[in-house]
Every structure is written in structure tokens, then in C-alpha cells.
C-alpha positions in Angstrom: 0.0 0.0 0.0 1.1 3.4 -0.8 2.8 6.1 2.0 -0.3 8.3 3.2 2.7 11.0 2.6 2.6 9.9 -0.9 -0.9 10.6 -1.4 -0.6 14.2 0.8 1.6 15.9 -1.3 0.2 14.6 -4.8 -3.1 16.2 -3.3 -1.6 19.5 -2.6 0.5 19.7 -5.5 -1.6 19.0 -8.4 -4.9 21.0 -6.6 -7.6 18.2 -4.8 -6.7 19.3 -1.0 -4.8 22.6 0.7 -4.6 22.3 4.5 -7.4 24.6 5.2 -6.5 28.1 6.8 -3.4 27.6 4.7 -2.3 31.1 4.2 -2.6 31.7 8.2 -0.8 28.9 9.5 -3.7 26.3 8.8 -6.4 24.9 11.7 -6.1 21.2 12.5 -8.7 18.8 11.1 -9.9 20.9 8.8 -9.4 20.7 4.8 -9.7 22.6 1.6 -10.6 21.1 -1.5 -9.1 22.6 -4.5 -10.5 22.3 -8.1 -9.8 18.8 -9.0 -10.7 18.1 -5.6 -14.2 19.5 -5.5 -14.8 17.5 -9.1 -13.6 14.2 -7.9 -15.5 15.0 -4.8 -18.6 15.9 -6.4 -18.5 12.8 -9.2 -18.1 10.7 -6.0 -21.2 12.0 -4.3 -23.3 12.5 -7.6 -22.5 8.5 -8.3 -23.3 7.7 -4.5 -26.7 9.6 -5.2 -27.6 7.8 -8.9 -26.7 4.2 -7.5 -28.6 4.7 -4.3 -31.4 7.3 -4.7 -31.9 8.5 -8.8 -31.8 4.3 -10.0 -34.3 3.3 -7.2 -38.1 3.5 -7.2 -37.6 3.8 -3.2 -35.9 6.6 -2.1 -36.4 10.4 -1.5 -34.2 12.9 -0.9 -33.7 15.0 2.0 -32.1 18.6 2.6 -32.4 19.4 5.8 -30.9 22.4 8.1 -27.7 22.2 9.4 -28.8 24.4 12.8 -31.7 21.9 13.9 -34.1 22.8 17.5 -31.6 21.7 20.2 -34.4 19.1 21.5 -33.2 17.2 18.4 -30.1 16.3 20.0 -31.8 15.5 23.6 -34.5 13.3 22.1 -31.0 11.1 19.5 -29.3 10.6 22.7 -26.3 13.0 21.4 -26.9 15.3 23.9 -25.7 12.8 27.0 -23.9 10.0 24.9 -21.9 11.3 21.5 -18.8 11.9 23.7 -14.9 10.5 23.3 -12.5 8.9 26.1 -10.5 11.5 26.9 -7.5 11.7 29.0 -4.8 14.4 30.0 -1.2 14.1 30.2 -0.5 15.3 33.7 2.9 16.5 32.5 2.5 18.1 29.4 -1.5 19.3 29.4 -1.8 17.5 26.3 -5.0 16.0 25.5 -5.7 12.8 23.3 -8.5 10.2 23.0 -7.7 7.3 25.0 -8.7 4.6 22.5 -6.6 5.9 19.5 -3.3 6.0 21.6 -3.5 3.0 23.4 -3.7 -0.9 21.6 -6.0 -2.9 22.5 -8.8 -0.4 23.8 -12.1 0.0 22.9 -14.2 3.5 23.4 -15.7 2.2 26.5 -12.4 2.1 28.1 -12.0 2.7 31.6 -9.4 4.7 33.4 -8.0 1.4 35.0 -8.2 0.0 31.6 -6.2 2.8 30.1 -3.9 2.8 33.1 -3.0 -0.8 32.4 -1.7 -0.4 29.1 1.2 1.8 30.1 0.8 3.9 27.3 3.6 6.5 26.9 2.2 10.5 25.8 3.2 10.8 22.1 4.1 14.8 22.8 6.5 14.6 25.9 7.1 10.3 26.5 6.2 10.2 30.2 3.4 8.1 31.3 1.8 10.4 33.7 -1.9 10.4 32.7 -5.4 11.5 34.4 -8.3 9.9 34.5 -10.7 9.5 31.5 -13.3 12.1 31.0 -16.0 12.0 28.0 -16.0 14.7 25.7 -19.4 15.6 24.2 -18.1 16.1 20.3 -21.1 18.6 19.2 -19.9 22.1 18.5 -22.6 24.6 20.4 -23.2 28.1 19.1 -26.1 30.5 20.1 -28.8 31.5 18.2 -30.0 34.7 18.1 -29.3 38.1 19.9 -26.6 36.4 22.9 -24.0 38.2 24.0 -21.0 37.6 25.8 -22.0 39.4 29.2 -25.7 37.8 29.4 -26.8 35.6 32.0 -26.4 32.1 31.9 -30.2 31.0 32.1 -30.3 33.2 28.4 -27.7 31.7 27.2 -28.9 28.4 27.7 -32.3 29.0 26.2 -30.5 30.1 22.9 -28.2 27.5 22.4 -27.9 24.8 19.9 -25.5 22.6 18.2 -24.1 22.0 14.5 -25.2 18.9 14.0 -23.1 16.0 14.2 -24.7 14.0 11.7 -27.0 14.2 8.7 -28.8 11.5 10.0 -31.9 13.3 12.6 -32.0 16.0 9.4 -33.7 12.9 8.0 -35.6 11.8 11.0 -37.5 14.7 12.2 -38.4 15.1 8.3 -39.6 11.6 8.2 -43.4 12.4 9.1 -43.4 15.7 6.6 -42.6 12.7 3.5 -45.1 10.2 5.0 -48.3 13.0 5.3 -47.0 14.7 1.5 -46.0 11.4 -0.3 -47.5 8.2 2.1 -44.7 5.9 0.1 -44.8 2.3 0.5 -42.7 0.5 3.1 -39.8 -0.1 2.6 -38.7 3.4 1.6 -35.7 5.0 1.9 -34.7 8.6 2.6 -31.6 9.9 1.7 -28.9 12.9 2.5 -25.6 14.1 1.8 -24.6 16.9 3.4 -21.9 18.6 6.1 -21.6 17.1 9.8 -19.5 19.3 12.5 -17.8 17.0 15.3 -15.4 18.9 17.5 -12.6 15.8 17.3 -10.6 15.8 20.5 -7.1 14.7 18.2 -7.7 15.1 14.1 -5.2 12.7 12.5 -4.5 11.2 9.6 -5.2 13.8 6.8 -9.4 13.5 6.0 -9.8 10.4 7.9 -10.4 12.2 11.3 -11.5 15.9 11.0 -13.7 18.4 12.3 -15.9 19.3 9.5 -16.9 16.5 7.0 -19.6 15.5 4.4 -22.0 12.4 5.3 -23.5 10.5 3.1 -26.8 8.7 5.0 -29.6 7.1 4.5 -33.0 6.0 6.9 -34.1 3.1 5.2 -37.9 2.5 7.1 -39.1 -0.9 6.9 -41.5 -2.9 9.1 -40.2 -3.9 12.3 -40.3 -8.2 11.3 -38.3 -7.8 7.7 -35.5 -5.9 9.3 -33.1 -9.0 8.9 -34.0 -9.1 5.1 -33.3 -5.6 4.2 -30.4 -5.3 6.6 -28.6 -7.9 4.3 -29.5 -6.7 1.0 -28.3 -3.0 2.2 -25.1 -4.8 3.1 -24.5 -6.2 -0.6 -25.8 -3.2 -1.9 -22.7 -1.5 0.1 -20.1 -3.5 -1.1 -21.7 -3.3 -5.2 -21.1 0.3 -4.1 -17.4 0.3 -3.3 -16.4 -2.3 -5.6 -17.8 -1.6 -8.8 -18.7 1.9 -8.9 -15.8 3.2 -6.9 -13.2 0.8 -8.1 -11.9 -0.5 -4.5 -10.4 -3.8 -4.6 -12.7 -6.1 -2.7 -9.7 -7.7 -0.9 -9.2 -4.1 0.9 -12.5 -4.2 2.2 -13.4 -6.0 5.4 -16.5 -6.4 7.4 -16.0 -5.6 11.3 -19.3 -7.0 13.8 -19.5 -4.6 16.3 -20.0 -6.0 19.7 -22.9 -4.5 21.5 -20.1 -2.6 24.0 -18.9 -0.3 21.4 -22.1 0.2 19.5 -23.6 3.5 19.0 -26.1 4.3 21.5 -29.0 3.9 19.3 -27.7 0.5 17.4 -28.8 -2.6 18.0 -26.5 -4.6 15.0 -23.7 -2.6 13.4 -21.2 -3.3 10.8 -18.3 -1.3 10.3 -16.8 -1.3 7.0 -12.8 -1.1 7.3 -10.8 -0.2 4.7 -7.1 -0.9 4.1 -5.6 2.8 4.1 -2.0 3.5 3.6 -2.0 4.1 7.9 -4.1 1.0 8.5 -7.1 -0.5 8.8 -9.1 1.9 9.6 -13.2 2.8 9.5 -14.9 3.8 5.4 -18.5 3.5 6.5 -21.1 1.8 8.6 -24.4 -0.2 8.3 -26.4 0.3 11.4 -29.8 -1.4 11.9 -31.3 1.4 14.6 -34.5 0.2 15.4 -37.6 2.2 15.9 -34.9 4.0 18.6 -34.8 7.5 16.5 -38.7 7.5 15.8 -40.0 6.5 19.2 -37.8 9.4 20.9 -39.1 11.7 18.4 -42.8 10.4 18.9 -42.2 11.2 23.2 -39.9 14.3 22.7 -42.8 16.2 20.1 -45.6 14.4 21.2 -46.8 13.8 17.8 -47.1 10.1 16.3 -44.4 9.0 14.1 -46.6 5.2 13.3 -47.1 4.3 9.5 -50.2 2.8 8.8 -50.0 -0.2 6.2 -51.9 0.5 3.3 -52.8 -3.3 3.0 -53.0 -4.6 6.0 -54.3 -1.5 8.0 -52.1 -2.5 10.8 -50.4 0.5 12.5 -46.5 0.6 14.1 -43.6 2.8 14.1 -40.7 1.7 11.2 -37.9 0.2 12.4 -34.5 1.5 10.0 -31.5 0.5 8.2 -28.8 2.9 8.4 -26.1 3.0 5.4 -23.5 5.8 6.7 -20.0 6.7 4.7 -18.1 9.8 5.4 -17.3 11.7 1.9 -13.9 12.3 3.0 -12.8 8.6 3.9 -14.3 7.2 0.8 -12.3 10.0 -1.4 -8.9 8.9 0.1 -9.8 5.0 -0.2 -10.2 6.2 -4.0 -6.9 7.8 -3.9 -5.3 5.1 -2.3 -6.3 2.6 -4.4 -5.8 4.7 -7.4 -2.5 6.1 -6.6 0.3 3.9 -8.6 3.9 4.0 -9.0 5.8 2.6 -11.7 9.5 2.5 -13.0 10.0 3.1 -17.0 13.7 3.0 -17.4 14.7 4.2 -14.6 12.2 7.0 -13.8 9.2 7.4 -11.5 5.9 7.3 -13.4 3.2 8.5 -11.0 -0.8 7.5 -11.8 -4.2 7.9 -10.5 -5.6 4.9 -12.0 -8.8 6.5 -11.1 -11.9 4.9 -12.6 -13.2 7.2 -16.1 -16.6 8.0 -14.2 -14.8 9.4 -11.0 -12.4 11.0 -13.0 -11.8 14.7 -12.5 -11.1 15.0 -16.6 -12.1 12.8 -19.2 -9.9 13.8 -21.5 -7.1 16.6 -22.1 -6.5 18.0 -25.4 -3.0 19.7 -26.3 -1.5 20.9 -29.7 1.8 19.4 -30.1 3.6 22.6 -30.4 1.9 25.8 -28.9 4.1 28.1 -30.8 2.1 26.7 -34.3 -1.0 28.8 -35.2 -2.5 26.0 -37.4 -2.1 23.5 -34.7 -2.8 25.6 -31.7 -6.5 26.9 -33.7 -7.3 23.3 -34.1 -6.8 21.6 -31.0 -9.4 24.5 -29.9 -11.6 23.1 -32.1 -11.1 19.2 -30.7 -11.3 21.2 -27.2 -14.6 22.7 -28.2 -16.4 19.5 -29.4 -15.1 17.5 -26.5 -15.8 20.2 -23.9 -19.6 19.9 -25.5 -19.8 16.2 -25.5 -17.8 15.6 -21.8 -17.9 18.6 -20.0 -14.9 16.9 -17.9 -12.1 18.3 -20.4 -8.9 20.1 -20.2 -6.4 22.3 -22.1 -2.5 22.1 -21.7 0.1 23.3 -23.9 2.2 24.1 -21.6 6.4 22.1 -21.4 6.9 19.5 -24.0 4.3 16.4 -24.6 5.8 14.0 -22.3 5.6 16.8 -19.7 2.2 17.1 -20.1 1.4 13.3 -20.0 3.3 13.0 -16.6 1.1 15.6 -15.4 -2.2 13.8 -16.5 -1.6 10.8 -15.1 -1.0 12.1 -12.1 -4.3 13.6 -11.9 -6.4 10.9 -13.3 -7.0 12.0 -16.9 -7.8 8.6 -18.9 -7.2 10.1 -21.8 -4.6 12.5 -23.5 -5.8 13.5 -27.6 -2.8 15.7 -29.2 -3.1 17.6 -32.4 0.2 17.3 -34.5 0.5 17.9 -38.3 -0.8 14.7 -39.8 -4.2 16.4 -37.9 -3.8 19.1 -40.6 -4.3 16.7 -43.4 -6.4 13.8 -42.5 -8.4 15.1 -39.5 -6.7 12.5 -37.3 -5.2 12.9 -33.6 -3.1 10.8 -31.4 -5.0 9.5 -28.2 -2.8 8.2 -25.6 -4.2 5.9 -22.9 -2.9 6.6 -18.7 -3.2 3.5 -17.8 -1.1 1.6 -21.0 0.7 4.9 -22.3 -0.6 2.8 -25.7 -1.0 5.7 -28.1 -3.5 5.0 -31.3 -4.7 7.8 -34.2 -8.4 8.3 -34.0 -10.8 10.1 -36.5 -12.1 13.6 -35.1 -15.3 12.7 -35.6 -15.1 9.1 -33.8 -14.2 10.9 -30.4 
């Protein structure tokens, strides 16, 4: 597997991720995505979106608020569970959670647990730690006209959170789709959008930051077929990764969550881990949740959250399926098993052997000398109808051809067409392929 440093400065070089803050010195765990970044980003979501809502007769979409009524978060549990191990070096003051220092651990860990492991501080070496203390990972704010100097009891009334997942965006809308559309169980609804979680130690580029995009979806079925649909979302998943993304299914491995290190509101989870540069580490999760979300909402508003069946008559609260990946881990999974090296005679060959429908550009089109009129006027032209056809397409005409190619394949580009002189005359061009570096001449008009 490739160096995660690898992958870090091939994303700041060539314009997919800046450290974000950059200019001032950066802020830790958050990201920038630069131009090729925010296509790849978006092709990645947009395919997430066909495959799981636009090719189904199942599923809605969902766009909810990011500031949600903080009773949200009291009725999901967040507001007393979504917290981290933390712990303190007594030495340094440095602060890390527990369970990613320490082998061995799980995120129930206790202090004597953590104790035991005679785990050294990674800032100062001494092992000199306090006890372990959750930290609640939602961001507050305050809503409204709060300032600094008002009392507390204000304060309090005006608080609320950036939410921590798209996921209750979907939930508290669940009623608003039954009343307008009363679809058929099971239906799913689904969200993409921008989750806050105030990460007590961001690490490993995107994996583990402070502001990310989730893709989620509630999948509502009836509470007896749970079993059914949980398994068909779970090949669905992997159909996902595999042929759609391009991940090798050998880097992809299921993890059964034991019911210790669940998520407060899970009753079955599957974590699935993907072989990253740094290690096995977390892509997404498939979490069957019960009626847990519903039923809180149903006592928190005090309005009914049941489905009537439109057969049987019978009346119940849904139970759901939850499908959860994190934008940013899948993106770097992509890059990771894209990213290749290979030695042509005794120099470095850098690709992103990135699948064509992910990639950034489709194609780039270059005259073979910019300094030709004739050949410069009708690579615009190949530009213009490719541009048309693809929208994904680039210019370059800038170093010598094999300059140009080394820079296309390390962004992705499948395809390299160059205009030479035999283009002039029988309206041919070269097309080189990333992958093979196999050049062929192809009519124009056959493009």
C-alpha cells in the first residue's frame, strides 16, 4: 500500500486538498478542496446519489438544516452519549482520546483499563496520565441576539449545536414525507450533506476531521423484515465500493460490532474497514437502529411518528437501516487505491488509476507545439467538441508532450488526444491511454 505522505503531497501539489487556513498557518482537522478536488468530490457523491437514490423507485431525498431545534439532540441521545474517552497528560497538558493512543482499547475504556496499558504521551514520553473524562463532540453556538456578558439561564435558552450527523436532518423530516407522499414501506430517505464534530485529536489527513460530508440514509421498513433488508443493504454496500468506486474487494473487510462499542441507538452494526496507507481503519457503517430514532421523536414532540399499512391496515412505528460513509474517507480510499507508481527506465511514473466516471477530466487535449498557429486553432476546435460532449475536459500546452502526460496521469486524466501535423491533413489525432501509455490515431469525428 502506498505512504499516506505519498498521497498528501500529490493532493496538494496538483490541486484536490490545501490544508485549510493555509495562508494563516492552517487549523487542525480541517481541509480545503481545490479544483480537481471538489470535481472528484462531487462525481463521488453525484455516483453515490444515482446508484442509491436516482436508479431506485424507493428513495427520497432530503435537505435538511444544518442548525436543527436543540431538543433534536436531547430526544437522538447526542446530547448525554456522543462523547470521546478523553484523558490528559499530567505533564505536558496535552489531550488525546484514549482509545486511539492506546492498543487494545475499545471507546468504553475505563481509566484502569487505560492505566494498564502503560501507554507513553506521544508529545512529551512520560506516562503520567489522568483519569478519563468524555467529551461531548457537538460544536454549540447561540442562536439569536446572545451576548457575551448575558446571564447564563439566556444563554442556555439560545443554544444549539451544529449537528453531528445528517442522519436526525432525515428523521424529524420523516413524518413531513409520510403525510405529502405516504410511500410504500420499505422506503428509503436519503442525505448528503456537512456534519461538525469537535474531534478531540484530528489525525491522519481526512480520515479524522472536524468538518466533513456524510453520506446517510433512513431506510424505514416494518419492524419483522429488518433482517432481510439489513442484508440486501449490506451487498448493496459492497456493489457500491467495488464496482462503482473501483476498490479492490480484498481491501474491504466487514467488522461485527459487539454490542459494547455500539452506538447508542444501534442494535446490529457493521463497520466497514478499509485498508488505508496508515491502517485499517473505518470507510462506513451499516447500522440497523430500530424504531430508537422514531420513538424518541414520537415522546420528545408528542406527535405520532406510526405508519399505517396500506394493505393490512395495521399501524407501528418503522424500524431502520442505516447506510453511513463519510465523503472524505471514501475520497482517500479512492486515492489510495488509485495512486500507482511505476519505473519506466529508470524514472518514476506517478498515476491515478482513477476509474473514467470518478475522474476529475475525461480527456485533455493539447496541440503538439503551442508556438504553431495552425495547430494551436485546431486543438481548440477538438477542445470545443469535447468540452460539448464531456464537459470533464482540459487544455494544456504548456512544457513538452511527455511533460504534459506525466502531469495527466498524475491527476487521473484517462485520456490525452494531441493535435500534430498529420491532424492538418487527414483530420486524425493521437489519443494516448494513462493506464497503457498505448498511443493510437483516431478520427475527429469518432471521439
Amino acid at each position: 500500500m502506498n505512504k499516506l505522505e505519498d498521497i498528501v503531497s500529490l493532493c496538494k501539489r496538483r490541486g484536490f486538498i490545501f490544508p485549510g487556513s493555509d495562508i494563516y498557518g492552517g487549523m487542525a482537522g480541517t481541509w480545503d478542496f481545490g479544483p480537481l478536488g471538489v470535481t472528484l468530490k462531487k462525481n463521488l457523491m453525484d455516483a453515490w446519489w444515482k446508484f442509491f437514490v436516482e436508479d431506485r423507485n424507493d428513495m427520497y431525498g432530503i435537505d435538511a438544516a444544518i442548525l436543527m431545534n436543540p431538543r433534536t439532540w436531547v430526544a437522538s441521545g447526542h446530547t448525554a452519549t456522543f462523547a470521546d474517552p478523553l484523558v490528559e497528560c499530567k505533564e505536558c497538558k496535552s489531550r488525546f482520546r484514549a482509545d486511539k493512543i492506546a492498543d487494545g482499547i475499545s471507546e468504553s475504556v475505563t481509566t484502569e483499563e487505560f492505566l494498564a496499558t502503560h501507554t507513553k504521551c506521544p508529545v512529551c514520553g512520560k506516562e503520567n496520565w489522568g483519569p478519563i473524562r468524555k467529551f461531548n463532540m457537538m460544536f454549540s453556538t447561540h442562536v439569536g441576539a446572545v451576548l457575551p456578558d448575558d446571564d447564563q439561564e439566556l444563554m442556555s435558552k439560545n443554544i444549539a449545536y451544529l449537528r453531528p450527523e445528517t442522519a436526525q436532518g432525515i428523521f424529524t423530516n420523516y413524518k413531513n414525507v409520510v403525510d405529502t407522499f405516504y410511500p410504500n414501506l420499505p422506503f428509503g430517505l436519503a442525505q448528503q450533506g456537512k456534519a461538525f464534530r469537535n474531534e478531540i485529536s484530528p489525525r491522519d489527513f481526512i480520515l479524522r476531521d472536524r468538518e466533513c460530508s456524510q453520506m446517510e440514509i433512513e431506510y424505514f421498513v416494518a419492524p419483522d423484515t429488518w433482517e432481510d433488508n439489513f442484508e440486501k443493504m449490506r451487498t448493496l454496500q459492497h456493489d457500491f465500493l467495488t464496482n462503482i468506486c473501483g476498490l479492490h474487494a480484498e481491501n474491504i473487510h466487514e467488522l461485527e460490532v459487539p454490542a459494547e462499542d455500539r452506538a447508542h441507538y444501534s442494535k446490529r452494526t457493521i463497520d466497514f474497514m478499509f485498508d488505508y496507507p496508515n491502517g485499517k481503519e473505518e470507510l462506513m457503517g451499516l447500522a440497523y437502529r430500530t424504531d430508537f430514532d422514531l420513538a424518541n421523536i414520537a415522546r420528545e414532540s408528542g406527535k405520532s411518528m406510526e405508519y399505517r399499512d396500506k394493505i393490512t391496515g395495521e399501524t407501528f412505528i418503522p424500524h431502520v437501516i442505516e447506510p453511513s460513509i463519510g465523503v472524505e474517507r471514501l475520497f482517500l480510499a479512492v486515492l489510495a487505491t488509485a495512486y500507482t507508481e511505476e519505473d519506466i527506465d529508470g524514472e518514476k511514473r506517478t498515476i491515478l488509476k482513477l476509474p473514467e466516471n470518478l475522474s476529475p477530466y475525461k480527456f485533455c487535449v493539447s496541440p503538439l507545439l503551442k508556438n504553431k498557429p495552425e495547430l494551436v486553432e485546431k486543438a481548440h476546435e477538438v477542445y470545443d467538441k469535447l468540452k460539448n460532449k464531456y464537459t470533464f475536459v482540459t487544455w494544456d500546452d504548456s512544457g513538452n508532450i511527455g511533460k504534459r502526460y506525466r502531469k495527466q496521469d498524475e491527476i487521473g486524466t484517462p485520456k490525452c488526444v494531441v493535435v500534430d501535423f498529420d491532424t492538418l491533413s487527414d483530420d486524425t489525432v493521437t489519443v494516448r491511454d494513462r493506464d497503457t501509455t498505448k498511443q493510437i490515431r483516431v478520427k475527429i469525428s469518432d471521439l
